[in-house]
N, C-alpha and C positions, 0 to 999 in steps of 0.2 A: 375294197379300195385301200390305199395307203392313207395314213395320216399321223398327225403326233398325238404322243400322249406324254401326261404329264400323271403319275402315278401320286407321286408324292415331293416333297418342295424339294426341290436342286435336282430332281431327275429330268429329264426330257430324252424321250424315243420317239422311232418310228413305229407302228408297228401296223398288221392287217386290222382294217374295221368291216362290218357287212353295212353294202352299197347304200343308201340309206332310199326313200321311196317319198313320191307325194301324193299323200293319202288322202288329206283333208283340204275341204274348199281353201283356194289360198296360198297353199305350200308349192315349193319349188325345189327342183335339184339343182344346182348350180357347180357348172363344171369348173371347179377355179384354175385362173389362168396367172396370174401373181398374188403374193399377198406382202404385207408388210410388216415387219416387226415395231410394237410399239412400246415405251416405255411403261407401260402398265404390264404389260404382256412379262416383261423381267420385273414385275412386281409379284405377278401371281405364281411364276415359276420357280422365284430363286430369294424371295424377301419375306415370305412366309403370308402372303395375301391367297393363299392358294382356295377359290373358290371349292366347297363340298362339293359339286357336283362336276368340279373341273377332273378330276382322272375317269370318268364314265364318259366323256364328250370329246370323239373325235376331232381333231382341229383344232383342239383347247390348246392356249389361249388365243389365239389370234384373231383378230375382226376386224384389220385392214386390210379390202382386198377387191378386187375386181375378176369378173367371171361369163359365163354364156349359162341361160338356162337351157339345159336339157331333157327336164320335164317340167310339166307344168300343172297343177291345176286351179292357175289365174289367169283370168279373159285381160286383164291389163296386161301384164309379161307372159307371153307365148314364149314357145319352144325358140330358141334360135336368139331372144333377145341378150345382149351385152347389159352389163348391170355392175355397179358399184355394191357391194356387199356392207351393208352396216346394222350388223348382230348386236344385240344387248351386248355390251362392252365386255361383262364380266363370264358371259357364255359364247362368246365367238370361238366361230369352227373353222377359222381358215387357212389352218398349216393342216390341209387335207385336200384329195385330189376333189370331192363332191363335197359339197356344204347342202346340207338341209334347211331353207326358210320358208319364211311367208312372205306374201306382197307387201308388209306394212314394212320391212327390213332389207329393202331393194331400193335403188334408183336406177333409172335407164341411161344409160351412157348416152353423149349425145349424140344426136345423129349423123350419119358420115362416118363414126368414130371406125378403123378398119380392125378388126382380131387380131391379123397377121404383125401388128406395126407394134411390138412391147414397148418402144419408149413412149409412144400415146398412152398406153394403156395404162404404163407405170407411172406416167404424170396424172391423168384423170386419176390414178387408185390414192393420192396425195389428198383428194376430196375428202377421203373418211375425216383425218385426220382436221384439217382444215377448216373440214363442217364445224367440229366442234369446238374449235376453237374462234369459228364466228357466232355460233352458239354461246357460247362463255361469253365473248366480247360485247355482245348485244344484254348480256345481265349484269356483267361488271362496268361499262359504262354504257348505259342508254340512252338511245338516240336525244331525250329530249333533254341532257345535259351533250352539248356538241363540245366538241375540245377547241379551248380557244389557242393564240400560239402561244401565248404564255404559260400553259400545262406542261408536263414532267409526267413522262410514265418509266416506270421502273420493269424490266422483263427480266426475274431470275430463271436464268436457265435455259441454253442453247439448243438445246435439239430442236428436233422438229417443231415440235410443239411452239416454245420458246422463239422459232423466228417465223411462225405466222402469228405470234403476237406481234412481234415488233414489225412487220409488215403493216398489220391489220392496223396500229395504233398512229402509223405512219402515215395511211388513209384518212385517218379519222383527224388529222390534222393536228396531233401534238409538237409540240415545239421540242423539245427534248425528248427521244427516246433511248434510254440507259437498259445495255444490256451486259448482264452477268454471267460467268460462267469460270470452272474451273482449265476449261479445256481451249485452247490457244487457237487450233483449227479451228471450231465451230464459231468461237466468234471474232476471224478472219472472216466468215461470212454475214456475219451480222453490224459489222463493218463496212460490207458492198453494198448490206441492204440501207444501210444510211443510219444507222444507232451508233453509238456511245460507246464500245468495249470496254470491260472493266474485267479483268484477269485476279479475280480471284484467287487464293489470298494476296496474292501479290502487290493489289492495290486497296484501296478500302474505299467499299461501296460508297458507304455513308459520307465519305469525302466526297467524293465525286458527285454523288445526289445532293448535297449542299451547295457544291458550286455550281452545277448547272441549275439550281432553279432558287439559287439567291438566298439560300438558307433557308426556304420555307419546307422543302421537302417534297415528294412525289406526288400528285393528287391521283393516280393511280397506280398501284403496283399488282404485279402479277408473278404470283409465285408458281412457276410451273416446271416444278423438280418432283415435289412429295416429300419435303425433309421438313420436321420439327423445328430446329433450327432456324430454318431460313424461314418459316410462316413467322416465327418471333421477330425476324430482323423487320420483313415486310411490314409488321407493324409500326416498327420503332422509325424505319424511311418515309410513310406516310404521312401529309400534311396534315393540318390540324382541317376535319371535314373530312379528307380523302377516302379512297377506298381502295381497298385490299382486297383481291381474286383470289382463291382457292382454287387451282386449274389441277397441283398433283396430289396423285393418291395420298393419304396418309400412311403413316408408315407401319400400321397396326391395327388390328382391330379394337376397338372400347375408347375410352376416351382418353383426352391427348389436352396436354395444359397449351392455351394462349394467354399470350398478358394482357389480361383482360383491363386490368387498370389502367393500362393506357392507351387500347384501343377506346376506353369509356373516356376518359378525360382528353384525348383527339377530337371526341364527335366522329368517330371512324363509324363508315359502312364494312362489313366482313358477308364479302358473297361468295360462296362455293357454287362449283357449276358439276353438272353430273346429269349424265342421262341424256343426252342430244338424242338419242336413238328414240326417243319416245313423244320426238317433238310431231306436233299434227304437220302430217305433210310433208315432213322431213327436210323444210325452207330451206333449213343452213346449208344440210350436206345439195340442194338442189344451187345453192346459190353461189356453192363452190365450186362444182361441176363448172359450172358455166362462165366463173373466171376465172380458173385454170383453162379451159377449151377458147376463151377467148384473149387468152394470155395476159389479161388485169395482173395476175400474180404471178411470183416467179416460184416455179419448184422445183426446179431443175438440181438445186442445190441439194435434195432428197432424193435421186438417183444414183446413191453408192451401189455398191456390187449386188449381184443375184447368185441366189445360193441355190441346188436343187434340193429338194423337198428330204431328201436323206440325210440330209445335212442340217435339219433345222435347229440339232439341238448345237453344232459348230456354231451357225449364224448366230443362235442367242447367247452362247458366251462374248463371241466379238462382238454384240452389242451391246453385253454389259460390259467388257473389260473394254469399249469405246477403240477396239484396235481400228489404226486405219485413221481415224478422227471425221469416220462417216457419218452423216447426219441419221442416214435412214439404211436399213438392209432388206432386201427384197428378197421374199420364198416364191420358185418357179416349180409349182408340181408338175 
Protein backbone atom coordinates (compact mmCIF):
# COMPACT_ATOMS: atom_id res chain seq x y z
CA UNK A 1 0.00 0.00 0.00
CA UNK A 2 0.91 3.67 -0.34
CA UNK A 3 1.22 5.92 2.67
CA UNK A 4 3.27 8.74 4.14
CA UNK A 5 6.18 8.90 6.07
CA UNK A 6 7.72 11.19 7.99
CA UNK A 7 11.50 10.02 8.39
CA UNK A 8 12.70 12.82 10.13
CA UNK A 9 11.16 16.59 11.24
CA UNK A 10 10.49 18.81 8.08
CA UNK A 11 10.55 15.82 5.74
CA UNK A 12 7.26 14.35 4.60
CA UNK A 13 6.95 11.37 1.70
CA UNK A 14 5.05 8.94 0.04
CA UNK A 15 6.37 5.93 -0.07
CA UNK A 16 5.31 1.74 -0.51
CA UNK A 17 4.48 0.11 2.98
CA UNK A 18 3.48 -3.95 3.35
CA UNK A 19 -0.53 -4.25 3.45
CA UNK A 20 -0.71 -4.40 7.10
CA UNK A 21 -3.10 -7.77 8.51
CA UNK A 22 -5.67 -8.44 11.37
CA UNK A 23 -4.19 -10.88 13.42
CA UNK A 24 -5.36 -10.37 16.81
CA UNK A 25 -8.82 -10.67 18.46
CA UNK A 26 -10.03 -6.97 17.80
CA UNK A 27 -8.02 -5.53 14.97
CA UNK A 28 -9.32 -4.30 11.84
CA UNK A 29 -7.95 -3.09 8.27
CA UNK A 30 -9.65 -0.09 7.34
CA UNK A 31 -9.68 0.98 3.91
CA UNK A 32 -9.32 4.87 4.24
CA UNK A 33 -11.62 6.73 2.26
CA UNK A 34 -10.63 10.62 3.43
CA UNK A 35 -8.46 11.76 6.21
CA UNK A 36 -7.92 15.26 7.56
CA UNK A 37 -5.03 17.28 8.40
CA UNK A 38 -4.65 18.52 11.89
CA UNK A 39 -2.74 20.97 13.64
CA UNK A 40 -1.00 18.61 15.80
CA UNK A 41 -0.27 16.60 12.74
CA UNK A 42 2.16 20.14 11.61
CA UNK A 43 3.41 19.84 15.17
CA UNK A 44 4.82 16.42 14.90
CA UNK A 45 6.06 16.90 11.22
CA UNK A 46 7.59 20.34 11.06
CA UNK A 47 7.90 21.81 14.90
CA UNK A 48 10.04 19.21 16.14
CA UNK A 49 7.32 17.09 18.27
CA UNK A 50 8.18 14.30 15.90
CA UNK A 51 7.03 11.10 17.97
CA UNK A 52 10.18 8.18 18.12
CA UNK A 53 8.23 5.85 16.73
CA UNK A 54 6.54 8.20 14.08
CA UNK A 55 9.11 7.37 10.88
CA UNK A 56 8.46 3.32 11.31
CA UNK A 57 4.35 4.11 11.19
CA UNK A 58 2.72 4.20 7.97
CA UNK A 59 0.15 7.06 7.89
CA UNK A 60 2.14 8.90 10.63
CA UNK A 61 0.93 11.60 11.49
CA UNK A 62 -2.46 11.68 10.69
CA UNK A 63 -5.63 10.46 12.87
CA UNK A 64 -8.45 12.34 11.43
CA UNK A 65 -10.24 10.23 9.07
CA UNK A 66 -13.04 8.06 8.11
CA UNK A 67 -13.00 4.62 6.34
CA UNK A 68 -14.79 1.02 5.48
CA UNK A 69 -13.43 -1.96 7.23
CA UNK A 70 -12.06 -4.54 5.11
CA UNK A 71 -11.12 -7.13 7.36
CA UNK A 72 -11.98 -7.82 10.52
CA UNK A 73 -11.43 -9.77 13.45
CA UNK A 74 -14.27 -7.87 15.67
CA UNK A 75 -17.95 -9.40 16.05
CA UNK A 76 -19.03 -5.49 16.61
CA UNK A 77 -17.35 -4.04 13.04
CA UNK A 78 -17.68 -6.77 10.35
CA UNK A 79 -16.17 -6.45 7.04
CA UNK A 80 -18.08 -3.81 5.01
CA UNK A 81 -18.90 -1.45 8.10
CA UNK A 82 -18.15 2.51 7.64
CA UNK A 83 -16.17 3.86 10.66
CA UNK A 84 -14.75 7.20 11.97
CA UNK A 85 -11.04 6.30 12.59
CA UNK A 86 -9.76 7.80 16.09
CA UNK A 87 -6.03 6.46 16.53
CA UNK A 88 -4.00 7.49 19.74
CA UNK A 89 -3.44 11.01 18.59
CA UNK A 90 0.36 10.78 18.63
CA UNK A 91 0.40 7.27 16.56
CA UNK A 92 -2.38 7.87 13.90
CA UNK A 93 -2.04 6.20 10.49
CA UNK A 94 -4.20 7.93 8.29
CA UNK A 95 -2.32 9.70 5.32
CA UNK A 96 -2.33 5.66 4.07
CA UNK A 97 -4.62 3.83 1.81
CA UNK A 98 -5.15 0.78 4.82
CA UNK A 99 -4.82 1.85 8.55
CA UNK A 100 -4.40 -1.06 11.05
CA UNK A 101 -6.71 -0.91 14.51
CA UNK A 102 -8.56 -2.23 17.01
CA UNK A 103 -12.40 -2.07 17.90
CA UNK A 104 -11.59 0.29 20.95
CA UNK A 105 -10.20 3.10 18.02
CA UNK A 106 -13.40 2.96 15.74
CA UNK A 107 -16.84 4.47 15.75
CA UNK A 108 -19.54 3.26 13.32
CA UNK A 109 -20.83 6.01 11.04
CA UNK A 110 -24.30 6.35 11.27
CA UNK A 111 -26.65 4.56 9.65
CA UNK A 112 -27.91 5.35 6.18
CA UNK A 113 -24.53 7.09 6.07
CA UNK A 114 -23.82 6.26 1.85
CA UNK A 115 -19.78 5.51 0.84
CA UNK A 116 -20.29 6.96 -2.46
CA UNK A 117 -21.52 10.78 -1.04
CA UNK A 118 -17.65 12.36 0.09
CA UNK A 119 -19.31 15.40 1.31
CA UNK A 120 -21.26 13.14 4.13
CA UNK A 121 -18.48 11.57 4.69
CA UNK A 122 -16.10 14.53 4.81
CA UNK A 123 -18.59 16.10 7.31
CA UNK A 124 -19.11 12.96 9.67
CA UNK A 125 -14.79 12.81 9.48
CA UNK A 126 -15.14 16.59 11.34
CA UNK A 127 -16.25 14.12 14.51
CA UNK A 128 -12.62 13.24 15.19
CA UNK A 129 -11.73 16.54 15.62
CA UNK A 130 -15.01 17.80 17.42
CA UNK A 131 -14.99 14.81 19.82
CA UNK A 132 -12.32 16.25 21.34
CA UNK A 133 -12.97 19.07 21.64
CA UNK A 134 -16.29 18.18 23.53
CA UNK A 135 -14.08 16.16 25.46
CA UNK A 136 -11.94 19.07 26.50
CA UNK A 137 -15.08 21.22 26.99
CA UNK A 138 -16.74 18.79 29.40
CA UNK A 139 -13.19 19.27 31.63
CA UNK A 140 -12.72 22.89 31.18
CA UNK A 141 -16.01 23.77 32.06
CA UNK A 142 -18.36 21.08 33.66
CA UNK A 143 -21.71 20.59 33.42
CA UNK A 144 -22.34 21.28 37.10
CA UNK A 145 -20.89 24.91 36.66
CA UNK A 146 -23.69 25.92 33.66
CA UNK A 147 -22.64 29.20 32.03
CA UNK A 148 -24.75 31.97 33.19
CA UNK A 149 -25.32 34.97 30.41
CA UNK A 150 -23.20 36.96 32.24
CA UNK A 151 -19.94 34.79 31.42
CA UNK A 152 -17.15 35.67 28.93
CA UNK A 153 -15.19 32.99 27.22
CA UNK A 154 -12.09 33.77 25.44
CA UNK A 155 -11.16 31.20 22.25
CA UNK A 156 -7.46 31.77 21.18
CA UNK A 157 -7.16 30.52 17.83
CA UNK A 158 -9.23 29.96 14.82
CA UNK A 159 -8.93 26.78 13.15
CA UNK A 160 -10.75 24.03 13.43
CA UNK A 161 -10.26 23.51 16.65
CA UNK A 162 -10.77 27.02 17.90
CA UNK A 163 -14.35 27.25 16.27
CA UNK A 164 -15.82 24.20 17.64
CA UNK A 165 -14.84 25.91 20.82
CA UNK A 166 -16.74 28.78 20.13
CA UNK A 167 -19.64 26.91 18.84
CA UNK A 168 -19.54 24.48 21.67
CA UNK A 169 -19.28 27.70 24.37
CA UNK A 170 -22.11 29.28 22.42
CA UNK A 171 -24.31 26.01 23.39
CA UNK A 172 -23.35 26.16 26.65
CA UNK A 173 -24.91 29.59 26.95
CA UNK A 174 -22.08 32.13 27.39
CA UNK A 175 -22.96 35.70 26.91
CA UNK A 176 -19.64 36.76 25.35
CA UNK A 177 -17.71 34.64 23.16
CA UNK A 178 -14.33 36.38 22.06
CA UNK A 179 -12.47 34.93 19.37
CA UNK A 180 -8.73 35.49 18.56
CA UNK A 181 -6.80 34.97 15.68
CA UNK A 182 -3.92 36.28 13.51
CA UNK A 183 -5.64 35.38 10.31
CA UNK A 184 -8.67 37.53 8.80
CA UNK A 185 -10.40 34.71 6.92
CA UNK A 186 -10.76 32.25 9.59
CA UNK A 187 -12.17 34.60 11.78
CA UNK A 188 -14.63 36.04 9.04
CA UNK A 189 -16.09 32.75 10.21
CA UNK A 190 -16.14 32.84 13.57
CA UNK A 191 -18.03 36.02 13.10
CA UNK A 192 -21.02 33.88 11.15
CA UNK A 193 -20.69 31.51 13.99
CA UNK A 194 -21.83 34.46 16.36
CA UNK A 195 -18.29 35.36 18.46
CA UNK A 196 -16.45 38.53 18.91
CA UNK A 197 -13.33 38.69 16.23
CA UNK A 198 -10.41 40.19 17.51
CA UNK A 199 -7.61 40.51 14.62
CA UNK A 200 -4.56 40.02 16.31
CA UNK A 201 -2.10 42.22 16.66
CA UNK A 202 -3.98 44.52 15.18
CA UNK A 203 -6.35 44.87 17.95
CA UNK A 204 -5.54 44.13 21.62
CA UNK A 205 -7.25 41.20 23.08
CA UNK A 206 -7.12 42.34 26.47
CA UNK A 207 -8.93 45.52 25.41
CA UNK A 208 -11.68 43.97 24.10
CA UNK A 209 -12.01 41.15 26.97
CA UNK A 210 -12.23 44.10 29.50
CA UNK A 211 -14.94 45.64 27.55
CA UNK A 212 -17.06 42.96 26.97
CA UNK A 213 -17.25 41.62 30.47
CA UNK A 214 -16.97 44.82 32.32
CA UNK A 215 -13.42 44.75 33.40
CA UNK A 216 -13.72 41.55 35.25
CA UNK A 217 -12.05 39.35 32.61
CA UNK A 218 -13.00 35.87 31.03
CA UNK A 219 -14.18 33.21 33.26
CA UNK A 220 -13.22 30.80 30.79
CA UNK A 221 -10.44 30.84 28.32
CA UNK A 222 -9.34 28.39 25.86
CA UNK A 223 -6.04 28.45 24.38
CA UNK A 224 -6.14 26.38 21.40
CA UNK A 225 -3.03 27.28 19.25
CA UNK A 226 0.06 25.51 21.22
CA UNK A 227 2.16 28.68 21.83
CA UNK A 228 3.92 29.70 25.17
CA UNK A 229 2.96 33.04 24.64
CA UNK A 230 -0.36 32.99 24.34
CA UNK A 231 -0.81 30.09 27.54
CA UNK A 232 0.81 33.34 29.39
CA UNK A 233 -1.63 35.82 28.05
CA UNK A 234 -4.73 33.18 28.86
CA UNK A 235 -3.69 33.56 32.23
CA UNK A 236 -3.45 37.26 32.56
CA UNK A 237 -7.37 37.50 30.42
CA UNK A 238 -8.69 35.16 33.14
CA UNK A 239 -11.06 36.41 36.04
CA UNK A 240 -10.25 36.23 39.28
CA UNK A 241 -11.61 32.11 40.03
CA UNK A 242 -11.63 31.47 36.15
CA UNK A 243 -10.35 28.84 34.22
CA UNK A 244 -7.90 28.47 31.60
CA UNK A 245 -8.04 25.23 28.96
CA UNK A 246 -4.81 23.82 27.55
CA UNK A 247 -6.38 22.50 24.21
CA UNK A 248 -2.70 23.13 22.08
CA UNK A 249 0.18 21.13 21.93
CA UNK A 250 3.13 22.58 23.63
CA UNK A 251 5.61 23.75 21.84
CA UNK A 252 8.45 21.26 23.23
CA UNK A 253 9.26 18.75 25.00
CA UNK A 254 10.24 19.15 29.06
CA UNK A 255 9.09 21.70 30.81
CA UNK A 256 7.66 25.14 29.88
CA UNK A 257 7.29 28.40 32.35
CA UNK A 258 3.61 29.59 33.34
CA UNK A 259 2.99 32.54 35.53
CA UNK A 260 2.34 30.77 38.10
CA UNK A 261 2.08 33.84 40.53
CA UNK A 262 -0.70 34.92 39.05
CA UNK A 263 -2.50 32.09 38.00
CA UNK A 264 -2.08 31.47 42.29
CA UNK A 265 -3.24 34.92 43.21
CA UNK A 266 -6.42 34.60 40.59
CA UNK A 267 -7.70 31.46 42.27
CA UNK A 268 -7.34 30.16 38.64
CA UNK A 269 -8.16 26.55 37.63
CA UNK A 270 -5.43 25.47 34.67
CA UNK A 271 -6.81 22.21 32.96
CA UNK A 272 -5.19 20.52 30.06
CA UNK A 273 -7.09 17.97 28.04
CA UNK A 274 -5.40 15.25 26.09
CA UNK A 275 -6.19 11.79 25.32
CA UNK A 276 -10.13 11.80 24.21
CA UNK A 277 -9.00 8.63 22.34
CA UNK A 278 -8.95 6.63 25.52
CA UNK A 279 -12.30 7.94 26.82
CA UNK A 280 -14.62 4.64 27.85
CA UNK A 281 -16.88 4.40 25.16
CA UNK A 282 -15.55 6.92 23.15
CA UNK A 283 -19.14 9.36 24.43
CA UNK A 284 -17.49 12.48 22.92
CA UNK A 285 -16.40 11.28 19.38
CA UNK A 286 -20.13 9.31 19.55
CA UNK A 287 -21.77 12.44 20.52
CA UNK A 288 -20.26 14.27 17.68
CA UNK A 289 -21.25 11.89 15.24
CA UNK A 290 -24.70 12.34 15.94
CA UNK A 291 -24.81 16.26 15.77
CA UNK A 292 -22.91 16.71 12.92
CA UNK A 293 -25.41 13.70 11.20
CA UNK A 294 -28.29 15.57 12.72
CA UNK A 295 -26.96 18.92 11.79
CA UNK A 296 -26.91 20.58 15.74
CA UNK A 297 -23.42 21.77 14.32
CA UNK A 298 -22.33 23.44 11.55
CA UNK A 299 -18.91 22.07 9.67
CA UNK A 300 -19.26 22.83 6.53
CA UNK A 301 -16.78 25.71 7.19
CA UNK A 302 -14.00 22.70 7.44
CA UNK A 303 -14.68 21.42 3.98
CA UNK A 304 -11.70 23.27 2.22
CA UNK A 305 -10.02 21.53 -0.72
CA UNK A 306 -9.04 17.65 -1.16
CA UNK A 307 -5.75 16.77 -1.89
CA UNK A 308 -4.66 13.11 -3.34
CA UNK A 309 -2.64 10.99 -1.10
CA UNK A 310 0.62 11.86 -3.37
CA UNK A 311 0.34 14.97 -2.41
CA UNK A 312 0.31 14.91 1.28
CA UNK A 313 3.25 16.32 1.95
CA UNK A 314 1.93 19.83 -0.58
CA UNK A 315 -1.24 19.64 1.56
CA UNK A 316 0.81 20.04 4.90
CA UNK A 317 2.95 22.90 3.79
CA UNK A 318 -0.52 24.83 2.78
CA UNK A 319 -1.74 23.95 6.06
CA UNK A 320 1.04 25.31 7.67
CA UNK A 321 1.85 28.35 5.44
CA UNK A 322 -2.46 28.57 6.12
CA UNK A 323 -2.46 29.29 1.91
CA UNK A 324 -6.08 29.70 0.91
CA UNK A 325 -7.14 30.87 4.58
CA UNK A 326 -8.79 27.10 4.73
CA UNK A 327 -9.92 26.06 8.00
CA UNK A 328 -9.29 22.30 7.21
CA UNK A 329 -7.45 20.26 4.29
CA UNK A 330 -8.60 17.00 3.34
CA UNK A 331 -6.25 13.57 2.14
CA UNK A 332 -8.29 11.33 -0.53
CA UNK A 333 -6.24 8.10 -0.97
Amino acid sequence: MRGSHVPATGTVTVTDWPDPRAREPGQLVVRMLHASICGSDLHAAFHGLLHPGGPRRPGYPGHEGVGVVVESRSRRCPEGTLVLTVPQGEMGGCFAELQLLDDLHVVELPAGTDPADSRQLRRLMMAQQYGTCLYAMRQFWPVERPARRAHTCVVMGTGSAGLFFVEEALRLGFRHVVASDLDARRLDVARRLGAVPVHVPRQELAEVVAEVSEGRGADLVVEAVGHDVLRDQAVELAAPRGIVGFFGLPERHGATEIPLWTAFRKNLRLQCSVSAQSEPGLTSFREALRRISEGEIDVDHCLGPEYPLERVAEAMRDAEERRGGHVKLTITP
